[in-house]
N, C-alpha and C positions, 0 to 999 in steps of 0.2 A: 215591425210588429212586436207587440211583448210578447211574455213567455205566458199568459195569462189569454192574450189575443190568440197567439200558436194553437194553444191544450185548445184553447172553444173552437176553432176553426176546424183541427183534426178529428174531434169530436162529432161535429159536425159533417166532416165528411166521412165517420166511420159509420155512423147512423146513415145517412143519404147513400152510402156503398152497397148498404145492407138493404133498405126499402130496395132501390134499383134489380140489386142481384138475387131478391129474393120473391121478389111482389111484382117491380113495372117489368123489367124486361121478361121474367116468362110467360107472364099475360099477351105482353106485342107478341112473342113466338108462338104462342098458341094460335091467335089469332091472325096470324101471319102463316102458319097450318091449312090452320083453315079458308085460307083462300080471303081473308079479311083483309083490308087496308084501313088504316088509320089516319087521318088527317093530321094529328098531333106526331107522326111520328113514323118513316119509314127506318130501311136498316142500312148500316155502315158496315163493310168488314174489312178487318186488318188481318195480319199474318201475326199472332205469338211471336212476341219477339224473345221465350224463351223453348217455345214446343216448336212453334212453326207452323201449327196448325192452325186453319183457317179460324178466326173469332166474328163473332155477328153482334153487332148489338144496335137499338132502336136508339134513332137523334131524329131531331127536327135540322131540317134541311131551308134553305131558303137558295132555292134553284134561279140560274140566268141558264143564257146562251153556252157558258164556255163550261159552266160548272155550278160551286155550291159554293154556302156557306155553313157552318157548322160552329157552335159554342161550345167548348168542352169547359163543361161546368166548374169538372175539378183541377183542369190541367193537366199536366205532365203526372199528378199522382194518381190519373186515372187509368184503368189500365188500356184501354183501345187510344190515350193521348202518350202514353210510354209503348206501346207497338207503333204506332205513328212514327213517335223518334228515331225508334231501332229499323224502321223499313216503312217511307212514307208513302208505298204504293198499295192503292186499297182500293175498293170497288163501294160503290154505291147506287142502291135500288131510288128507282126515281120510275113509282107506278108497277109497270108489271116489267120493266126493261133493265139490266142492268147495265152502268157506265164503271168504265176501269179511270183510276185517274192518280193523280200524285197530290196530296198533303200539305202542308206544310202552315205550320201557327203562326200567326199576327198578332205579337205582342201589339206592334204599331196602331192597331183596329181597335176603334171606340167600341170595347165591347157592349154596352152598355145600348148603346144606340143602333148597333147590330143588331140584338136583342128587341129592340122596339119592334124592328123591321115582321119580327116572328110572327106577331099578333098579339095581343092580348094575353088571350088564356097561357100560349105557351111562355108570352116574356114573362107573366107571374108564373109559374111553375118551375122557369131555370130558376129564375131570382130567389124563390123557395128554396133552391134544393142546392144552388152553387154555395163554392167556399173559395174555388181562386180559378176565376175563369177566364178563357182566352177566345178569341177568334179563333177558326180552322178555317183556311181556303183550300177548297178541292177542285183543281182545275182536270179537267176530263183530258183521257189522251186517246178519246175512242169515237 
C-alpha cells in the first residue's frame, strides 16, 4: 500500500470510528434498552484488553449450528478486534439468549464473499464503512 493509500485508508477509518462511536453504536444501545432488536445488528462482547472490563458493541452476525460469523471491518485496528487478540473469549447475543464462545480471525476467508452471505443492505453498509477487513469465526463453547 502507499503512503498516499495508508493517510486515505486511516482516514477513513478515523471518520467511520467516529460515526460508529458516536451515532450507530449508542442508537443499537438504546434500542437494545429498550427491549428492541435489530435485524442489522445484534451485540458482541469482549473483555478490555487494557481495563478488563466487559465491552459491548453491535455486529452483524451470520449464525450456523456451532457458532457465527463476524466481519471486522477495521481489523486488528478496531478496538473489540485488538480485545479479541489480547483474549479471544467473548459472548455473543443471538435474539434474547446469550452464547459464550472463542474468536479467532480468518485471514484465509474470502472476506468479501463472506460479506455477500450478510444480505444486501448489510454487505453495502460494511463495504461503506470498512478500510481493512477480516473474517471473525466465533465457535460457541456453551
Amino acid at each position: 500500500m502507499t503512503n498516499s493509500n495508508s493517510a486515505k485508508t486511516l482516514r477513513k477509518f478515523r471518520r467511520e470510528r467516529a460515526i460508529g462511536r458516536y451515532l450507530l453504536n449508542p442508537a443499537v444501545k438504546v434500542l437494545t434498552r429498550l427491549g428492541m432488536r435489530t435485524a442489522l445488528a445484534t451485540e458482541l462482547e469482549t473483555v478490555g484488553r487494557r481495563t478488563g472490563q466487559l465491552r459491548r458493541v453491535p455486529v452483524a452476525v451470520l449464525f450456523d449450528d456451532r457458532g457465527g460469523w463476524v466481519i471486522c471491518q477495521h481489523g486488528t485496528r478496531s478496538g473489540w478486534g485488538n480485545n479479541i487478540t489480547a483474549n479471544p473469549h467473548v459472548r455473543l447475543r443471538q435474539g434474547n439468549r446469550w452464547h459464550t464462545g472463542v474468536a479467532n480471525f480468518r485471514p484465509d476467508d474470502d472476506v468479501a464473499a463472506r460479506g455477500r452471505k450478510f444480505g444486501r443492505l448489510n454487505a453495502r453498509i460494511a463495504k461503506a464503512l470498512e478500510t481493512t477487513p477480516i473474517s471473525v469465526r466465533i465457535d460457541f463453547t456453551n
